[in-house]
C-alpha positions in Angstrom: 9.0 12.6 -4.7 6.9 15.4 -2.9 2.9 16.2 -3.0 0.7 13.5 -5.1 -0.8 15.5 -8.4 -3.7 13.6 -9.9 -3.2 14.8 -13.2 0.4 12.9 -13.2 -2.2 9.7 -13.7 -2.5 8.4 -17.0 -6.4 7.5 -17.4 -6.8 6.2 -20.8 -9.8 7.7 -23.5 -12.5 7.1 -21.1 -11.3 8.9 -18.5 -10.5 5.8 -16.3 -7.7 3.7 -15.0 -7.6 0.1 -13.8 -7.6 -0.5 -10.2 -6.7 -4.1 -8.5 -7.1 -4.6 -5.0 -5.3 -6.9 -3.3 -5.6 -8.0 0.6 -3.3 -6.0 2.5 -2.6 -8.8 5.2 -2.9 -12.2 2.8 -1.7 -9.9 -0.1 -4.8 -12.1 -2.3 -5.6 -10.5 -5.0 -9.2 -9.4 -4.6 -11.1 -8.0 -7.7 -10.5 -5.6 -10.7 -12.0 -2.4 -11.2 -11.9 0.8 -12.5 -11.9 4.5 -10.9 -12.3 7.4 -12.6 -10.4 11.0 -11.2 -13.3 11.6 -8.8 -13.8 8.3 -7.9 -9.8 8.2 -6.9 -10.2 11.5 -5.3 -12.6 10.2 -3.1 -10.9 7.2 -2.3 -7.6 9.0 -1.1 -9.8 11.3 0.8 -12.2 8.9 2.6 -10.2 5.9 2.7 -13.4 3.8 1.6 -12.7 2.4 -2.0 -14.7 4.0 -4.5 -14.8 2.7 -8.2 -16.4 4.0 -11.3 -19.1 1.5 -12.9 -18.8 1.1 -16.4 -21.9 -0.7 -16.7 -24.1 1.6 -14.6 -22.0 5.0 -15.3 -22.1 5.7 -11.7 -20.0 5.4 -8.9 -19.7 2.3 -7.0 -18.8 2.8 -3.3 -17.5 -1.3 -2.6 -19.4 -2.5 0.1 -22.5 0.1 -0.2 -25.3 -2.4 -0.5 -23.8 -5.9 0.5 -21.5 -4.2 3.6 -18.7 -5.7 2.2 -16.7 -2.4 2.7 -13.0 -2.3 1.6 -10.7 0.2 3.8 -7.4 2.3 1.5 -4.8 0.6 3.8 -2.3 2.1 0.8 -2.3 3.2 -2.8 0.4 2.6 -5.2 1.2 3.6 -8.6 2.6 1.6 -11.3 5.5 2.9 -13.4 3.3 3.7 -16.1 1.2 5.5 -14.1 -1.5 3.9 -15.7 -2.9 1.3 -13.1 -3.0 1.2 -9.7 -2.7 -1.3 -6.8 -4.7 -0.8 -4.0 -3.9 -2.4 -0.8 -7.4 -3.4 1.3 -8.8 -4.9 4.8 -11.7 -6.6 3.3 -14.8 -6.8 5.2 -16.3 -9.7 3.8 -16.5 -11.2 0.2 -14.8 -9.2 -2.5 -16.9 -10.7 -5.6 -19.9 -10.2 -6.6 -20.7 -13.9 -6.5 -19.9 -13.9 -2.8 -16.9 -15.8 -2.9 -13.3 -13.6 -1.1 -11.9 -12.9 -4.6 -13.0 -12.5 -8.0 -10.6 -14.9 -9.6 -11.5 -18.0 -8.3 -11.8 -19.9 -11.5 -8.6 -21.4 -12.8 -7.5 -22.4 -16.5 -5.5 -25.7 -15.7 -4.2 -28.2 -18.8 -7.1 -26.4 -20.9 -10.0 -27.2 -18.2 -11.5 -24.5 -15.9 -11.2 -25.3 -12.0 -13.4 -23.3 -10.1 -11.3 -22.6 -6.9 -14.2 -21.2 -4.0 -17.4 -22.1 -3.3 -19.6 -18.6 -2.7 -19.9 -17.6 1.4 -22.6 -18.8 2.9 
């Protein structure tokens, strides 16, 4: 398929694309988020996950504060070109909430189960 091109990567009117990470090992899906072309630059470059934040219109370099780094084990492209999967060794909790991954509440014959307890 030859030489990766950026600009082959459909980001939609704001300039970003979706991003799920996923636990390369377990293959868990982690979190959601959302890069922008210089936050996936920097990602492919580095190999540290780098996210745009919508709500803080900055970038978000995972693990920054809480050390909770995730490591680009491998990137990959939907057909679409307009998400991407990004395969992770997670250093501690993924969510925000401190539990592994962010979907740990479940909808279950109409009731929510919540799934994890946060890490101690």
């Amino acid at each position: 398929m030859g030489k990766f091109d950026i600009t082959s990567v459909r980001f939609n009117d704001q300039g970003l694309i979706s991003v799920i990470a996923q636990d390369a090992e377990t293959l868990e899906v982690l979190m959601l988020a959302w890069m922008n072309a210089e936050s996936l630059s920097e990602t492919l470059e580095t190999g540290r996950m780098t996210y745009w934040s919508r709500s803080r219109q900055t970038f978000w370099r995972k693990g920054e504060s809480s050390g909770h780094v995730q490591t680009l084990l491998d990137m990959r492209l939907d057909c679409d070109r307009d998400c991407l999967l990004a395969l992770v060794k997670q250093v501690g909790p993924a969510c925000h909430t401190n539990r592994r991954s962010c979907f740990y509440t479940a909808v279950r014959d109409g009731e929510e189960i919540e799934l994890s307890q946060p890490e101690a």
